[in-house]
KOLMI-935386 format. One record per residue: x, y, z of N, C-alpha, C in turn; residue in three letters. Coordinates in steps of 0.2 Angstrom, whole numbers, plus 5000, padded with zeros to 4 digits. Layout:
BEGIN
XYZXYZXYZALA/...
This chain:
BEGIN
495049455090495249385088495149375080UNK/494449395078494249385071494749425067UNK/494949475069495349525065496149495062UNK/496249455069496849445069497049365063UNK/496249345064496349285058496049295050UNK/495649365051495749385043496449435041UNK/496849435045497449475044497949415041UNK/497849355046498349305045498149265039UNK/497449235034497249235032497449265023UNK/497449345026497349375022498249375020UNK/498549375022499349375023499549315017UNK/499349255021499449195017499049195011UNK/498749245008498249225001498949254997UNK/499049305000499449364993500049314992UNK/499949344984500349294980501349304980UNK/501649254977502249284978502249314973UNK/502049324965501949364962501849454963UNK/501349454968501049524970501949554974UNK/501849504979502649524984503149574979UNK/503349494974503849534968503749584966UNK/502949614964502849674961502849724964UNK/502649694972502749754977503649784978UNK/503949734976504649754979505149794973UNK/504549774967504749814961504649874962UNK/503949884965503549924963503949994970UNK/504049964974504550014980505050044977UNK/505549984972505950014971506050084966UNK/505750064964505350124956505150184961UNK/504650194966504450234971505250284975UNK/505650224975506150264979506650284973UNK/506550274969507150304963506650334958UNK/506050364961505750404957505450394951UNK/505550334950505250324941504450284944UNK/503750354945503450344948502850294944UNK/503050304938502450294930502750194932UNK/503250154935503150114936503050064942UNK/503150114946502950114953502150094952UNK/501750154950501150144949500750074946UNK/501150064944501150004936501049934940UNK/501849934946502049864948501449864956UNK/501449934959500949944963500249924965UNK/499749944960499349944958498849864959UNK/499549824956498849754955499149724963UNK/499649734964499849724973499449724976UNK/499249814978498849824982497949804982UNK/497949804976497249774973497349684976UNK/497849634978497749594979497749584985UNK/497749654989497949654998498549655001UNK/499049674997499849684999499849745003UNK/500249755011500049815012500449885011UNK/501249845011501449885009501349915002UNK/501049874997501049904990500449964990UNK/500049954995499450004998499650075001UNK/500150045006500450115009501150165003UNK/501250094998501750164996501150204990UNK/500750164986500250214983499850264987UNK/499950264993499550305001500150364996UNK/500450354999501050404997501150454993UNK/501150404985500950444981500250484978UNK/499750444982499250494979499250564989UNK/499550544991499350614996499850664994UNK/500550634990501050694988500950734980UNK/500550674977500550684969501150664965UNK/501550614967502150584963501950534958UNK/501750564954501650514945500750524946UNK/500650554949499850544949499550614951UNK/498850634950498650674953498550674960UNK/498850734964498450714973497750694974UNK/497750644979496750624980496950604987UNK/496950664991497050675000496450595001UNK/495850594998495250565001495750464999UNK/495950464992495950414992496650394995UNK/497050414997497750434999497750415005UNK/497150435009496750415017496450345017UNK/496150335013495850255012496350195010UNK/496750235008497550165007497750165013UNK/497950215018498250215022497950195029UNK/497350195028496950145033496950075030UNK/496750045024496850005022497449955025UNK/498049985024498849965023498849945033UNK/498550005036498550015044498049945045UNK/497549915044497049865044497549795045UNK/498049825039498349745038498949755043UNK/499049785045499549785048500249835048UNK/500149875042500749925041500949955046UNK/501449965050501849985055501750085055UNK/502150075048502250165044501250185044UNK/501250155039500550165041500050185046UNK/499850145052499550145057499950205060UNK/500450215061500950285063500550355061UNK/500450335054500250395049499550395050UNK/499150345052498350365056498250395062UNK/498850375064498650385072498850475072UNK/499450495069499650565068499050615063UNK/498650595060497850595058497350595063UNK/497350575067496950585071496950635078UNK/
């Protein structure tokens, strides 16, 4: 139950600002212009977004605009799974 009210909490803090960045930041990810993906991603996920968590999961486990870091790649993707990411939690439980 505590889980479910820092998830709900934590939902409500993130800003509509981070969202935008996030939705910026996916886009740029899926058409490949990775250098802004990482740009609009970054402060997202730093805010608690979790999709912007899982699509940086993504680029650091493949190495798309960034160097691969499997470790920190793992740690977003649990992060993202925490909050709730669907894709995510998928992609831990196939880890385990």
């Amino acid at each position: 139950m505590r889980k479910l009210i820092v998830l709900t909490i934590t939902a409500l803090l993130i800003s509509p600002a981070a969202v935008a960045d996030t939705g910026t930041g996916v886009k740029a990810f899926k058409t490949k212009h990775f250098a802004k993906a990482l740009k609009e991603l970054t402060p997202a996920a730093k805010a608690g977004d979790p999709d912007a968590k899982y699509h940086l999961a993504l680029m650091y486990s493949g190495g798309f605009g960034v160097r691969k870091a499997p470790a920190k790649a793992l740690n977003l993707y649990r992060q993202a799974a925490e909050l709730g990411h669907v894709r995510a939690q998928n992609n831990m439980e196939r880890r385990l």
